[in-house]
ZAMARGU-4260 file (C-alpha; in steps of 0.2 Angstrom, whole numbers, plus 5000, padded with zeros to 4 digits):
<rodrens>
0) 5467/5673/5406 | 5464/5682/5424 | 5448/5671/5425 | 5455/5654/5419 | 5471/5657/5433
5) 5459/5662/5446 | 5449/5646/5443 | 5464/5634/5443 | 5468/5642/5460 | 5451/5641/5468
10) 5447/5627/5481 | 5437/5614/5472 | 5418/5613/5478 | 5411/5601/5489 | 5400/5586/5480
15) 5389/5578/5491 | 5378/5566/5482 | 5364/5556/5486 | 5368/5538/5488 | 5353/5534/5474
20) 5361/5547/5462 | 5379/5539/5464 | 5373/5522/5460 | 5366/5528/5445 | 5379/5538/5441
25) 5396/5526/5442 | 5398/5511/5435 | 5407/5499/5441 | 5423/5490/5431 | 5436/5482/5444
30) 5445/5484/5460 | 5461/5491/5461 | 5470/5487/5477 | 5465/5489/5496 | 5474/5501/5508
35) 5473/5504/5527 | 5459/5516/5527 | 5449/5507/5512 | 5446/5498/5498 | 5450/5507/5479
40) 5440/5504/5463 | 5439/5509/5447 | 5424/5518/5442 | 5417/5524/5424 | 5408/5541/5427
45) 5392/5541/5415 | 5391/5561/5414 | 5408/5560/5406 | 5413/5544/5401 | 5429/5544/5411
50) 5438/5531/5421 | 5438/5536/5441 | 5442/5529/5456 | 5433/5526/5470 | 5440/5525/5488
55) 5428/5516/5499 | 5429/5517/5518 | 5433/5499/5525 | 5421/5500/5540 | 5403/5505/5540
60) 5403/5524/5551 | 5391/5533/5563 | 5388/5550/5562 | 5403/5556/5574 | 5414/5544/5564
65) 5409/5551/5546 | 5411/5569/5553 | 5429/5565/5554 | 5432/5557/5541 | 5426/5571/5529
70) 5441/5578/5534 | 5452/5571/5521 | 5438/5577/5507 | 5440/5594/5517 | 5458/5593/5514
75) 5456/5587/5493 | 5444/5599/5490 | 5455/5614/5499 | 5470/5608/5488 | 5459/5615/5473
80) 5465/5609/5454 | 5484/5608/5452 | 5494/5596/5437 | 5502/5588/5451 | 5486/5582/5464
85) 5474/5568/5461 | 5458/5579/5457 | 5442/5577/5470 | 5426/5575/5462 | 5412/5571/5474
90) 5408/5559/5488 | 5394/5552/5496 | 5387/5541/5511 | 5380/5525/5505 | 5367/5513/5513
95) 5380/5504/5523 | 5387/5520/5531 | 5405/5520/5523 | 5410/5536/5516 | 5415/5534/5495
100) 5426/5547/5490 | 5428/5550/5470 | 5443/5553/5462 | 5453/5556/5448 | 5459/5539/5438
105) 5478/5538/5436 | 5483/5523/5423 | 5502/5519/5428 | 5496/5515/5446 | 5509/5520/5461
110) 5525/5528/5457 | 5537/5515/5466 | 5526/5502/5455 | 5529/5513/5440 | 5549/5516/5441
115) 5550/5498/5444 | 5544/5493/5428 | 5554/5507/5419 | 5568/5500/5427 | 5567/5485/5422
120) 5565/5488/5403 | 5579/5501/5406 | 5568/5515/5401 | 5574/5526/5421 | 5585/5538/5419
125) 5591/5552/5430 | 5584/5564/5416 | 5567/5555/5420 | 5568/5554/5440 | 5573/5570/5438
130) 5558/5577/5427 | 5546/5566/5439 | 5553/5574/5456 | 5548/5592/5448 | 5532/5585/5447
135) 5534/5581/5465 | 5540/5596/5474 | 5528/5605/5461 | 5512/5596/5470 | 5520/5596/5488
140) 5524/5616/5484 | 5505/5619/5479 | 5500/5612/5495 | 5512/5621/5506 | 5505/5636/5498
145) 5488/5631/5505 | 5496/5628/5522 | 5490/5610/5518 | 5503/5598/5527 | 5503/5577/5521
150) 5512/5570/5533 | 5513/5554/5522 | 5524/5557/5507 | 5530/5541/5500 | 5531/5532/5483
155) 5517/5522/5486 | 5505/5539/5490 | 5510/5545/5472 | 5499/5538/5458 | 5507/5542/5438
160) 5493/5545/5426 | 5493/5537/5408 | 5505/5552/5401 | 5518/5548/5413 | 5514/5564/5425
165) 5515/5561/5444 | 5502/5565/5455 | 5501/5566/5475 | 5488/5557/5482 | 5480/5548/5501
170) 5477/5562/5510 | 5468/5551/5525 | 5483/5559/5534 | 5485/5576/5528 | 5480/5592/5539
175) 5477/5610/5536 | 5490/5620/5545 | 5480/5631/5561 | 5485/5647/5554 | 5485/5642/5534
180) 5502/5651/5531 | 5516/5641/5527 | 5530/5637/5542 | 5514/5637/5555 | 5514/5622/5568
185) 5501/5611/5567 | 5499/5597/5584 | 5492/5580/5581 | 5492/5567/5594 | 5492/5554/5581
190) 5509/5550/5573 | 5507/5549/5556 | 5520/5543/5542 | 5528/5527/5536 | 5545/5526/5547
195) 5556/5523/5531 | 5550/5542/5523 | 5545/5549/5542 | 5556/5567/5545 | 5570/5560/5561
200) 5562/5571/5572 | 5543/5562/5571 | 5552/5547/5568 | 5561/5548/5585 | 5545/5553/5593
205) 5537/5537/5582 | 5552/5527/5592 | 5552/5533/5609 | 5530/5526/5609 | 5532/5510/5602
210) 5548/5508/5615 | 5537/5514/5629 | 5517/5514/5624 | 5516/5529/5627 | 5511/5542/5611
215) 5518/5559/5610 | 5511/5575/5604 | 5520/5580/5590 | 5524/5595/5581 | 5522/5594/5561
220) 5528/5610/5553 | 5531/5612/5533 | 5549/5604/5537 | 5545/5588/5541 | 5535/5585/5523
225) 5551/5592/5516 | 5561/5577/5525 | 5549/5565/5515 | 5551/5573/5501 | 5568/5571/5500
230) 5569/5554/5504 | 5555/5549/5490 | 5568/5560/5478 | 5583/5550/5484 | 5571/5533/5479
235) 5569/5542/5463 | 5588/5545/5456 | 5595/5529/5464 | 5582/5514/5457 | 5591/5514/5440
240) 5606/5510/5450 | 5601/5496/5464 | 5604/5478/5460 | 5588/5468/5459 | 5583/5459/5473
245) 5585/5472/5486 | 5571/5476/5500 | 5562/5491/5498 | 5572/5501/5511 | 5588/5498/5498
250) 5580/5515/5490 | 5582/5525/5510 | 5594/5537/5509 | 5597/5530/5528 | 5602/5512/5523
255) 5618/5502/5522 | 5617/5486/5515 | 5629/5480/5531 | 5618/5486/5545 | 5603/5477/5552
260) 5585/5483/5555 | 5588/5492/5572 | 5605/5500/5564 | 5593/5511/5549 | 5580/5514/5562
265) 5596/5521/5570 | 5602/5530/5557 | 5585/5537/5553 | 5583/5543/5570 | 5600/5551/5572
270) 5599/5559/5553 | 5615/5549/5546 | 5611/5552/5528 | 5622/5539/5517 | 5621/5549/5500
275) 5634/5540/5492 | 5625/5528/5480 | 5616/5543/5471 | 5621/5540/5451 | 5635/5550/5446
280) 5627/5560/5433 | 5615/5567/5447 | 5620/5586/5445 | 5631/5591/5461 | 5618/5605/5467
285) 5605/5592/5467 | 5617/5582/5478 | 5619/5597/5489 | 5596/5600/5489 | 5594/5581/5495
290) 5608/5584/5508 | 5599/5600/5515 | 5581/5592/5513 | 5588/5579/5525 | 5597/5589/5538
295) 5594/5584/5557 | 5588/5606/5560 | 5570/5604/5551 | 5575/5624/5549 | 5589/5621/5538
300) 5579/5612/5528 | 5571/5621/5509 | 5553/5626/5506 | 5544/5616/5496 | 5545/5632/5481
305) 5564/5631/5484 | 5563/5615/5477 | 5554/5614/5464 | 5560/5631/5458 | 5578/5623/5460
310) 5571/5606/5451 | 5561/5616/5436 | 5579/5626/5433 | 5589/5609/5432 | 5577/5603/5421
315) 5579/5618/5410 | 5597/5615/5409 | 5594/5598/5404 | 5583/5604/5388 | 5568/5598/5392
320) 5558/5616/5393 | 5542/5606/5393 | 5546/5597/5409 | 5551/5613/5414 | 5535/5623/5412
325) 5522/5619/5427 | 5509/5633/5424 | 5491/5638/5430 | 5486/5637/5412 | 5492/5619/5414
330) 5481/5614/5431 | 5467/5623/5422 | 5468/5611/5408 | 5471/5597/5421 | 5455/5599/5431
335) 5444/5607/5419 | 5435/5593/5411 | 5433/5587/5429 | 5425/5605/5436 | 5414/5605/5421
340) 5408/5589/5425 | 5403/5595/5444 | 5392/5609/5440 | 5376/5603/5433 | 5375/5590/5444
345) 5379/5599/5460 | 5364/5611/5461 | 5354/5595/5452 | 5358/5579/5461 | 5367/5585/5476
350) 5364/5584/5496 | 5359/5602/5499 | 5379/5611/5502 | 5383/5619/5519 | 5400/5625/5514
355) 5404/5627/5496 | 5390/5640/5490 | 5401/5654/5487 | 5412/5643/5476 | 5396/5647/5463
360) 5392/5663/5468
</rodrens>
């Protein structure tokens, strides 16, 4: 049991396949959807007969370019195997210079696409956004613990599998803190987010560069993920309650159906948090979480375990124990078909590693 925990916890290895191999290797079945920093695609994986995805880099990268942008397969492989995170696998370089990244397949697509369906067959519940923000806070929490910061927390960058289980994915954006510890500061020049789920205090910043042109540096902590995440939960417990028809930022906890696009930016920027169309059965000290997750001070703001711990109980309360119980046994069993999948091939097939040799020591 001490070896299965210790190897849910461990940081996944690094794959890197020759771009031969990968051809051979995943077959292509259909595109799934582009995004700003590439293409998506479904893949079947031939050593295993499982469905993937591919994400596919939109523009062809010289060497500089393809050094940064193993970052984000960096960042997915530090995040190790976790219930809750889309599962790295292995990327490569092909012959056109765009970096393909493999990862786990989700069936139900992107959360905001997901709720809206349940919704409209009046399946959503807040016993079911409730369950579905554990698995949230649960992932974000797993991260936080790694000192691994997204810095784009949204429905759209949270992929459901086929068994109705959330899964936090895009980590293009995402940054290991400097010192690893949770609450460290991290500085970026780039501004990263999407405005409607950006913490007020990047979102000012955000503001201030597209008013002037001029970019700030800005300080990410922990907190401002914790801003995020409390706007994507407010999305979660209010979508069985809006009218159809509404746009997209109907589901801000910063939006009035009165004010016009500058007023939300305002209200976003100044932290006027309008909790008021939150469902009635929404348990009060959920009410009081989202409240703090959204305070103006990003230090009055609860850790990412806070949460989750706070969620799991809820859930407990409300009788559903399995919800409830988010364990290592359970990421083991997540990731482990993948792992097994990565360990023949990487010593067989694999560029020769630079970083990942102890992960099979």
């Amino acid at each position: 049991m001490a070896a299965a925990a210790a190897a849910s916890a461990a940081a996944t290895p690094l794959v890197e396949l020759d771009a031969g191999v990968a051809a051979r290797r995943f077959v292509f079945v259909e595109a799934l959807g582009a995004g700003t920093a590439g293409l998506a695609m479904k893949y079947t994986d031939t050593t295993t007969g499982r469905a993937v995805v591919v994400k596919v880099s939109l523009v062809a990268l010289n060497d500089a370019d393809y050094a940064a942008a193993l970052r984000e397969v960096g960042v997915m492989a530090a995040a190790g195997c976790h219930p809750h995170i889309v599962a790295y696998i292995c990327h490569w370089r092909d012959g056109r210079g765009k970096l393909n990244i493999v990862m786990q397949y989700a069936a139900n697509g992107e959360l905001g696409t997901y709720v809206a369906a349940e919704v409209s067959c009046r399946r959503w519940s807040t016993a079911r956004a409730l369950r579905m923000a554990l698995d949230v806070a649960s992932g974000v929490a797993h991260l936080h613990g790694r000192g691994i910061w997204h810095r784009d927390l949204k429905p759209a960058n949270v992929l459901v599998d086929g068994d109705g289980r959330a899964l936090i994915a895009d980590f293009g954006w995402a940054r290991r803190s400097a010192s690893g510890g949770v609450g460290t500061s991290t500085l970026h020049r780039t501004i990263a987010g999407s405005p409607l789920y950006m913490a007020r205090e990047i979102f000012a910043a955000w503001r201030r560069g597209m008013a002037s042109g001029v970019e700030e540096r800005v300080e990410y902590t922990a907190a401002a993920d914790m801003w995020s995440l409390g706007a994507l939960l407010h999305a979660l417990f209010v979508a069985a309650v809006l009218p159809a028809g509404l746009p997209e930022e109907a589901a801000s906890p910063f939006w009035n159906p009165e004010d016009s696009g500058a007023s939300l930016q305002d209200n976003i920027a100044r932290g006027r948090v309008l909790l008021s169309r939150v469902p009635a059965d929404v348990p009060a000290p959920l009410r009081l979480l989202l409240a703090r997750m959204l305070s103006v001070d990003p230090a009055a703001r609860p850790d990412a375990a806070t949460v989750a711990r706070t969620l799991s109980e809820l859930v407990a309360e409300s009788g559903d124990a399995t919800a409830a119980t988010s364990t290592r046994s359970g990421a083991l069993a997540a990731c482990a078909p993948l792992l097994s999948a990565l360990a023949p091939w990487h010593h067989a097939h694999t560029v020769p590693p630079r970083r990942c040799r102890r992960c099979y020591e």
